[in-house]
Phi, psi and omega in degrees: 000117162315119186309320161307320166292345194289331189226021155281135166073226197243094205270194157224121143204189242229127156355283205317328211257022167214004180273148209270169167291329201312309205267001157269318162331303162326261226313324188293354175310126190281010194267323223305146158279163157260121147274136155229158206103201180240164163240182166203153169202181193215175183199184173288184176275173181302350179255315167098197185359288201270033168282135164279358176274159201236059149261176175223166166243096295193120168251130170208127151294109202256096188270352171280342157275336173063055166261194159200123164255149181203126191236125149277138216235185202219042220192117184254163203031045146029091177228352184207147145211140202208152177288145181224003150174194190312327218248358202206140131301140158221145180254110190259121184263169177279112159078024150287150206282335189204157184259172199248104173297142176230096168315109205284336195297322192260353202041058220199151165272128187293282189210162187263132145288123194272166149239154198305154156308136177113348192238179161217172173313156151269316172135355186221149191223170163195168175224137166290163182282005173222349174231125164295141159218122160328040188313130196250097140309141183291121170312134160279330184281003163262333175058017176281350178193116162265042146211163176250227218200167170257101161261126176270129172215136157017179106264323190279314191250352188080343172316165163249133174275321154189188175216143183247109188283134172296173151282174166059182180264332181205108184300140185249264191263187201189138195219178183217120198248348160169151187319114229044017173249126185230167153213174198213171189251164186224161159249170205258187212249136167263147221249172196246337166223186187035211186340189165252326187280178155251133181292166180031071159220021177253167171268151078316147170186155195249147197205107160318071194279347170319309173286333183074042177194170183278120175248027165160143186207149188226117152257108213286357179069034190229193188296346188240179159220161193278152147296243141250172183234194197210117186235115164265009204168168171293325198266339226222071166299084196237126191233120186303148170235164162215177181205159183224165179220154148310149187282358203249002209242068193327315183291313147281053104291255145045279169326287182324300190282348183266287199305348183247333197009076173213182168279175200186107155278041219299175147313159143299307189325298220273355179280323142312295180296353161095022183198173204201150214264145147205161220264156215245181186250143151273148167249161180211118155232189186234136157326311213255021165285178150230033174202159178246100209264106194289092189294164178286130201272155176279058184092213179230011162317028159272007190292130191034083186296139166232280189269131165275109162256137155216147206226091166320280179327257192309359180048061193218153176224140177246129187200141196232161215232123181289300177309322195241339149105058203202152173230111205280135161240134205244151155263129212274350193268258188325278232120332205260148163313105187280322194185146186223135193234130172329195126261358166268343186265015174255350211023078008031118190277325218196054152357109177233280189280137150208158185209146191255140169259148174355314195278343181094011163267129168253150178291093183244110171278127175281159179284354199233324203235080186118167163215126176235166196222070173295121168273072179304331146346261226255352187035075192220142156251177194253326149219174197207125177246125174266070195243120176309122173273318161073049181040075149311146175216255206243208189200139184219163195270133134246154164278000000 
């Protein structure tokens, strides 16, 4: 079956027609669980990257029935989908003009949510018990704001309520750290040679929305730029940074590969775009600190740090490496590295999304190719959805 017939319109189909022999093995485990709920992830459209079209291709798991349904969404480049309440979905592309309302029943798209003039999507969201909130990129081809923003909304009707400006130039990801508190991440401004980023501009920042303001932004000073984060608590904050180099940029390549001699497992996505991760630091702080405590990096596995799982109960952070293709585990209190696992002893090509679900199993996505249901505990996996992803980036649980 051809990726153009795999992802037209709206499809169903049963566990038995993508599961691998490695996941009927998983399943026949007498360890096996009953899961309920969905995963979702989200991906490019039918053209991928360099498409001029603004679609995504939309994935859900069914784990008490063990289906997958998938839809194309009318929304370009695909980074986030997630439940926003019983009835609706929502979909974000990275520098996409508007998100995708998803009728959870039909799996489909409803309607576009607009965002104020001037902005885009950052690809990320969250919710409160009465508000959406948005990350807002600066259009740069409209030149209405030279920075970007928090859009507060509705929850219930979708108005937009107000918009809150960041520091630094454009906030990426964003977590709700207690009801009316966020913090969000800023990215650094990107360079037109050598590195992609520019050192030392990206931001933190902890953010009042009741009051409509920034009560504290952290600049870490470093070689990257912060990303996304992973919040297991107020004191215990974690944050991805990444830095990139062109594939075209013989010298700093050159650099890289003599000082990491390793292997490098870029994506397609980042491969199309010509440039591959090299490795970066996690950060770690507190909402009520005043320092960024730059943990000690792991090898040289840190490359394009993306997703955060966090496992209350085991007091553990999960955060997966796109570039090297490995999935790290922290201690959430310290920091520090407990065990670092490939993505091939997982049969996973290219790591992206993970999400820990109620039981403390985690969820995991590959970009192009699979979802599997990893136990770290018994270090099994417990199923393998064998499903075209089409550069998937992260993944997230609804009941």
């Amino acid at each position: 079956m051809s990726r153009r017939s795999l992802i037209k319109g709206l499809f169903i189909l049963p566990l038995s027609f993508f599961t691998s022999p490695k996941a009927e093995a998983a399943v026949a485990d007498p360890l096996k669980q009953d899961f309920t709920g969905e995963l979702l992830t989200i991906g490019e459209g039918e053209h991928g990257f360099t498409s001029s079209g603004d679609q995504s291709l939309i994935t859900r798991v069914k784990l008490k029935t063990d289906t997958i349904e998938q839809s194309v969404i009318p929304i370009k480049w695909g980074h986030l989908i997630a439940s926003i309440d019983s009835n609706r979905l929502l979909a974000a592309g990275y520098k996409s003009k508007t998100l995708s309302i998803i009728d959870r029943k039909t799996f489909k798209h409803k309607k576009h949510l607009n965002l104020p003039k001037g902005y885009l999507s950052s690809g990320h969201f969250c919710t409160g018990e009465r508000q959406l909130y948005i990350n807002l990129y600066p259009d740069d081809e409209k030149y209405l704001h030279e920075t970007g923003a928090i859009g507060v909304y509705d929850l219930k009707n979708l108005n937009l309520i107000t918009v809150i400006k960041t520091p630094g130039y454009a906030p990426h990801d964003l977590e709700l750290l207690e009801e009316g508190l966020l913090v969000t991440s800023v990215l650094a401004k990107k360079s037109k040679k050598g590195y992609s980023y520019y050192a030392n501009q990206g931001y933190l920042a902890i953010v009042d929305v009741k009051h409509g303001k920034v009560l504290k932004s952290f600049n870490p000073q470093i070689n990257a730029t912060p990303t996304h984060l992973g919040v297991f608590d107020k004191d215990n904050i974690y944050v991805a940074t990444n830095q990139f180099i062109s594939i075209n940029d013989r010298e700093l390549l050159q650099k890289h590969l003599a000082k990491e001699n390793s292997f490098f497992s870029p994506s397609n996505l980042e491969y199309n775009q010509k440039k591959i991760g090299v490795s970066s630091p996690i950060l770690k702080f507190a909402a009520n600190g005043n320092r960024i405590e730059q943990l000690e990096e792991h090898g040289d596995v840190q490359r394009r740090l993306l997703s955060f799982a966090i496992n209350k109960k085991r007091k553990e952070v999960y955060v997966t490496c796109g570039h090297s293709n490995t999935l790290l585990t922290l201690n959430a209190l310290s920091g520090k590295v407990k065990r670092s696992l490939s993505g091939f002893e997982l049969g996973l090509s290219n790591i992206q999304g993970v999400y820990c679900l109620p039981t403390g199993v985690l969820g995991i996505c590959d970009t192009d190719q699979g979802i599997i249901l990893y136990d770290p505990t018994t270090d099994k996996v417990l199923r393998k959805f064998d499903v075209q992803l089409n550069m998937s980036t992260h993944l997230s649980w609804t009941l």
